[in-house]
MITOR-798843 format. One record per atom (N, C-alpha, C): residue in one letter; chain; atom name; x, y, z. Coordinates in steps of 0.2 Angstrom, whole numbers, plus 5000, padded with zeros to 4 digits. Layout:
<nodes>
[A A CA [X Y Z]] ...
</nodes>
This chain:
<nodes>
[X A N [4989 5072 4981]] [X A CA [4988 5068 4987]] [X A C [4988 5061 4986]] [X A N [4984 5057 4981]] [X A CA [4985 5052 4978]] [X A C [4990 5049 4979]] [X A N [4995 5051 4975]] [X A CA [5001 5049 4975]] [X A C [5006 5048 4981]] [X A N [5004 5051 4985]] [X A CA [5007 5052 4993]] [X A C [5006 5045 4998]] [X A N [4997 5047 4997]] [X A CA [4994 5040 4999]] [X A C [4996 5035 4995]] [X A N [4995 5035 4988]] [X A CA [4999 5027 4989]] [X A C [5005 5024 4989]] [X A N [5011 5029 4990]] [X A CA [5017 5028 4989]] [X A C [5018 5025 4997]] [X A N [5012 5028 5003]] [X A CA [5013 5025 5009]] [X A C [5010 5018 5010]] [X A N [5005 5017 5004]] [X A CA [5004 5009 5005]] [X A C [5007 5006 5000]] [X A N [5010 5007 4998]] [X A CA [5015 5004 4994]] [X A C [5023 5001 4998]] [X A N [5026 5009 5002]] [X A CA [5030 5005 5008]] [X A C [5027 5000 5013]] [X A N [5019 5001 5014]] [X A CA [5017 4997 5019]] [X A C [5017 4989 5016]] [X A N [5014 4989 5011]] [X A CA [5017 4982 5008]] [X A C [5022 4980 5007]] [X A N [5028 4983 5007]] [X A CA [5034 4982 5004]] [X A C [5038 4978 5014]] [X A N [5036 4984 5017]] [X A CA [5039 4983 5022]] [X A C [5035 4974 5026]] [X A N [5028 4973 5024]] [X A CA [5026 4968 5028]] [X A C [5028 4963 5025]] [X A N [5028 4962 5017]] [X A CA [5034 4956 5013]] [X A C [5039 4955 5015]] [X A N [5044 4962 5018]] [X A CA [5050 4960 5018]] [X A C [5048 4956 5026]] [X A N [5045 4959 5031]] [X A CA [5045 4956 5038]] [X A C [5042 4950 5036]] [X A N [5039 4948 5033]] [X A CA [5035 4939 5034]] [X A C [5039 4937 5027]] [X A N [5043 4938 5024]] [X A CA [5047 4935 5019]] [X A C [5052 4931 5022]] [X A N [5051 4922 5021]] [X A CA [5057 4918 5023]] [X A C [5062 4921 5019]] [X A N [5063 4923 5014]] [X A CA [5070 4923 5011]] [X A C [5070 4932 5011]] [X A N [5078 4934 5012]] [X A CA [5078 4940 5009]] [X A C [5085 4942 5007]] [X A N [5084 4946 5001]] [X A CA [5089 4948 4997]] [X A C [5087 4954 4994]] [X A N [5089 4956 4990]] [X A CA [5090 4963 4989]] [X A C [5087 4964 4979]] [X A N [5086 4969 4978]] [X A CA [5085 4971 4970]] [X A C [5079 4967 4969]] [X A N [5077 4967 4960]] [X A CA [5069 4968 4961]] [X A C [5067 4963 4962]] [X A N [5060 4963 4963]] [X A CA [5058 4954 4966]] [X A C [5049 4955 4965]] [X A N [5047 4952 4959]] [X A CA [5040 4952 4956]] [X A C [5035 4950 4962]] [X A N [5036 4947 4966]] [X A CA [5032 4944 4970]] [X A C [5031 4954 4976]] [X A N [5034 4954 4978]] [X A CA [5038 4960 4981]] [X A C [5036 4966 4979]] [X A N [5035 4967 4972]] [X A CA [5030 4972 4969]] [X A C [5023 4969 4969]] [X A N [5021 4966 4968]] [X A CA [5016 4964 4966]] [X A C [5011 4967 4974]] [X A N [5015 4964 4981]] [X A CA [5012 4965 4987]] [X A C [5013 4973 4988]] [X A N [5014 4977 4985]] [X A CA [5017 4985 4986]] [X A C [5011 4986 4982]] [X A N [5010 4984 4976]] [X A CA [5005 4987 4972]] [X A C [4999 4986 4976]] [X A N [4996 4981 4979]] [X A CA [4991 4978 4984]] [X A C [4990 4982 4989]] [X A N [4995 4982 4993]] [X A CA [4996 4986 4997]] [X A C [4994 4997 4995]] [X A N [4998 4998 4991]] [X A CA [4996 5003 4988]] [X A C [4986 5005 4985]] [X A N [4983 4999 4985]] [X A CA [4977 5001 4982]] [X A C [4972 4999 4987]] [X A N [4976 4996 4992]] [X A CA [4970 4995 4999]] [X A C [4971 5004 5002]] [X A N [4978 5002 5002]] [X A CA [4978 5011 5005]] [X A C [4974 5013 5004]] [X A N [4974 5015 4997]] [X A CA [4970 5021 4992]] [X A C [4961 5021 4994]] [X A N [4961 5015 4993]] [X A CA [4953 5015 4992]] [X A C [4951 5015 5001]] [X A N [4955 5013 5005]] [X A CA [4951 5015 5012]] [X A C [4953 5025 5012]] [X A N [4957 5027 5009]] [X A CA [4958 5035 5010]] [X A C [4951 5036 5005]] [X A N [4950 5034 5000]] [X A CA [4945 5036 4996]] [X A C [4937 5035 4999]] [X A N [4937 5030 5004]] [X A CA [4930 5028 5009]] [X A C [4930 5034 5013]] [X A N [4937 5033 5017]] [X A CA [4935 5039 5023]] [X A C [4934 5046 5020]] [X A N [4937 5050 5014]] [X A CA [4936 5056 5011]] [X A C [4927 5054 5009]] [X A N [4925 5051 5007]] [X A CA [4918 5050 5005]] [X A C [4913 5050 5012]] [X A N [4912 5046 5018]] [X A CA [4909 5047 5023]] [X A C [4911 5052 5026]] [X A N [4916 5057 5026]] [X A CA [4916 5063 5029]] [X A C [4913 5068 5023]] [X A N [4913 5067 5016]] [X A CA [4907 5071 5015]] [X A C [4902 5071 5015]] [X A N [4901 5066 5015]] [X A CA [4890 5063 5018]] [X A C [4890 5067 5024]] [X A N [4896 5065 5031]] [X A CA [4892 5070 5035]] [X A C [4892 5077 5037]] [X A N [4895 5078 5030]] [X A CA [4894 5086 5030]] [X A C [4885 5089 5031]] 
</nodes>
């Protein structure tokens, strides 16, 4: 399931670079991974918040 959720914030980053990105082109682009990766570990760590407070209020 990890991997599901970060592959979603990882296109969430990808896609909000590519939309506020003045330049665009195609193929790999270091700045462009870097915001995926960011993007990918905010995901992660708010799915890993919410799984935690829903088990406290178990």
């Amino acid at each position: 399931m990890n991997v599901f959720v970060a592959l979603i914030g990882a296109a969430a980053g990808a896609a909000l670079f590519h939309f506020l990105s003045p330049r665009s082109g195609t193929g790999f682009n270091l700045w462009g991974f870097f915001v995926a990766l960011v993007g990918a570990i905010v995901v992660l760590g708010g799915y890993h918040l919410y799984l935690q407070s829903r088990a406290k209020s178990r």
